[in-house]
N, C-alpha and C positions, 0 to 999 in steps of 0.2 A: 504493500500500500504506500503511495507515495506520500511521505510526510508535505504537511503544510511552510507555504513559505510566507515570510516577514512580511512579501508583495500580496500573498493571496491575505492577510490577517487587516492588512492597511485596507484592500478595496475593501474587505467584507464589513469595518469599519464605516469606511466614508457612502456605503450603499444603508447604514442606517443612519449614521449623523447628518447625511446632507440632508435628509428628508426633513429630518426633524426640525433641522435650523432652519429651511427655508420657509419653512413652515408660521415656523415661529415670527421671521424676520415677516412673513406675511400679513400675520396677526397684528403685531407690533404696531405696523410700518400703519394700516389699516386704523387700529387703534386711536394710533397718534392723529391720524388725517382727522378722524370725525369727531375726533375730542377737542381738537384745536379750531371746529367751525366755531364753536359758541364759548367753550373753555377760556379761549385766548381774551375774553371780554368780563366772564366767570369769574375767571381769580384776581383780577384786578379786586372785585367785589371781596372773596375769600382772603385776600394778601389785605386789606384795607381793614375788615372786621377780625380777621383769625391769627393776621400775621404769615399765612402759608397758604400757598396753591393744593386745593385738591384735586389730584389725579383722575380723572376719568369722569369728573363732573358733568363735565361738559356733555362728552355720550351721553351718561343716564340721561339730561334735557334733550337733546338730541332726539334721543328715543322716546321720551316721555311728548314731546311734542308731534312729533312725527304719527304718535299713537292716537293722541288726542286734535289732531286734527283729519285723523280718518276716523273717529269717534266724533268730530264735527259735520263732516262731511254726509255720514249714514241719515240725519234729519232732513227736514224739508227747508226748515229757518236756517241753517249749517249749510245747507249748499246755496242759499240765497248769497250768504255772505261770502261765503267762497267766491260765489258767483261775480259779486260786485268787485270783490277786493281782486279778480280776473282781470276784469275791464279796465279797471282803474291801473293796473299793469302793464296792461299793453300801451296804453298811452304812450308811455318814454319811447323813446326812438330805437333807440336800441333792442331791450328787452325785447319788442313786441318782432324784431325779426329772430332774434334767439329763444325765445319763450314758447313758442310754438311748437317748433323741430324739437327741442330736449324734451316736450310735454311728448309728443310719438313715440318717440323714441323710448322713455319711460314707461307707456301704456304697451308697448310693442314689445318691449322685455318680460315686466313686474305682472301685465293684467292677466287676470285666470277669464276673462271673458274675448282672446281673440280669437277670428274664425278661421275655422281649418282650412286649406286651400291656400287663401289670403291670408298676410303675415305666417309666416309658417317655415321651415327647415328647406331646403332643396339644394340641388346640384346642375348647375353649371358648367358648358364647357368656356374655360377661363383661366389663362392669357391667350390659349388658342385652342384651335379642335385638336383634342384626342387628350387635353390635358385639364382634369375638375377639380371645381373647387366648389367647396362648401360654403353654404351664402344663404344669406335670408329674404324672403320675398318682405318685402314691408308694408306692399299695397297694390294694385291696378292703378297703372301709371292713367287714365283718362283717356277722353274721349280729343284734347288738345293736340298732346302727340302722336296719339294713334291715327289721328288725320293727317298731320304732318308726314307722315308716316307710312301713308297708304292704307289705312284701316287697319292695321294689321292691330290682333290685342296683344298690349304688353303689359310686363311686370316690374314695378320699381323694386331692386335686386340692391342687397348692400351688402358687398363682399367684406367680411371684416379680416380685420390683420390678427398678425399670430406675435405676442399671446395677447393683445389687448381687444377681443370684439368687439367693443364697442366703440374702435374709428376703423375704419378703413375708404374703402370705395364705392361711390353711387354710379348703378349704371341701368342703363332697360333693357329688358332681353326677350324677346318674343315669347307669348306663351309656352309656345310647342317644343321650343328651346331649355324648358325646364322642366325638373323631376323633381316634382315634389315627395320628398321623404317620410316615415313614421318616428319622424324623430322629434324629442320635446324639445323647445329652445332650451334649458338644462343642461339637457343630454350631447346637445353639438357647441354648448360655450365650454364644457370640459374637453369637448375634442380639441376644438381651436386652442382653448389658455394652454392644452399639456403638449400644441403642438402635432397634434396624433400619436403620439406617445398612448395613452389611454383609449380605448374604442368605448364608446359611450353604453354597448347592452353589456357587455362583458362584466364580470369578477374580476376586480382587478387586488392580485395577490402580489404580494412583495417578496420576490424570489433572492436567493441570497446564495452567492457561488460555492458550490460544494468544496468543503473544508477538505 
């Protein structure tokens, strides 16, 4: 039996610590982002009455708002206001051409109500024939470009980048030109973030090089 070497002890090492620390450094990294949206303003308050910043304040509010403003939203008088405090938004110049697109885009991630078909998983051939890629339908591009266009129906298609799905490229692609998949948006942002690394129905077990 072939004894183990010092090289086989190092990778079987680094195939559990990197996991873990990237892991972590995810969390953290994550952590610090959404505690520092409202935190950053937080411990001013905490540093002024306590003498010290509390960690992770900021999340809890974070979250406690995020909850109770979809616990506003559920009534009739909570979507009025929603409603207004909308419009009163889009006013500013800016916002109201960025406020839109992030609202889709959010609803087309986050919502448990989009329809099958439309918004949905598919495959592409893309940057050219005989070579796919994984892409999400976002909508039916309309009746504007499809005249442009020769009638033809198309699909507004957002190819995302690897590992971050959530930017990449906007492009239309004929209906007929697309396959639509049984896959959950979940199931194909783990594909794209690990890279394909991970296949989305799979068990994925953590193999470790025989000692």
């Amino acid at each position: 039996m072939k004894r183990p070497t010092n090289r086989r002890y190092f990778l079987t090492g680094l195939l559990i610590v990197l996991p873990i620390l990237a892991t972590l450094y995810l969390c953290v990294s994550l952590f610090l982002f959404f505690d520092n949206i409202l935190g950053r303003y937080i411990s001013r308050v905490t540093e002024a009455s306590v003498g010290f910043k509390i960690p992770g304040l900021g999340l809890l509010v974070f979250i406690l708002l995020i909850f109770f403003t979809g616990l506003l939203a559920a009534n009739f008088i909570g979507r009025g206001l929603l409603s207004f405090f909308e419009k009163f938004w889009l006013r500013f110049p800016v916002i109201k051409n960025v406020y839109p697109a992030a609202k889709q885009i959010t609803h087309f991630l986050f919502s448990p109500d989009v329809k099958k078909g439309v918004r949905s998983v598919a495959l592409i051939e893309y940057p050219r024939k005989g070579i796919y890629t994984l892409c999400f339908v976002t909508n039916k591009t309309g009746p504007y470009f499809e005249e442009k266009l020769g009638g033809e129906e198309l699909y507004n298609i957002l190819v995302p980048s690897v590992p971050s799905p959530l930017t990449g490229y906007y492009i239309m692609v004929p209906k007929k030109d697309v396959t639509l998949l049984d896959l959950s948006i979940e199931e194909a942002m783990k594909l794209i973030v690990s890279g394909g690394v991970l296949n989305p129905k799979d068990l994925t077990v953590l193999a470790l090089p025989e000692a």
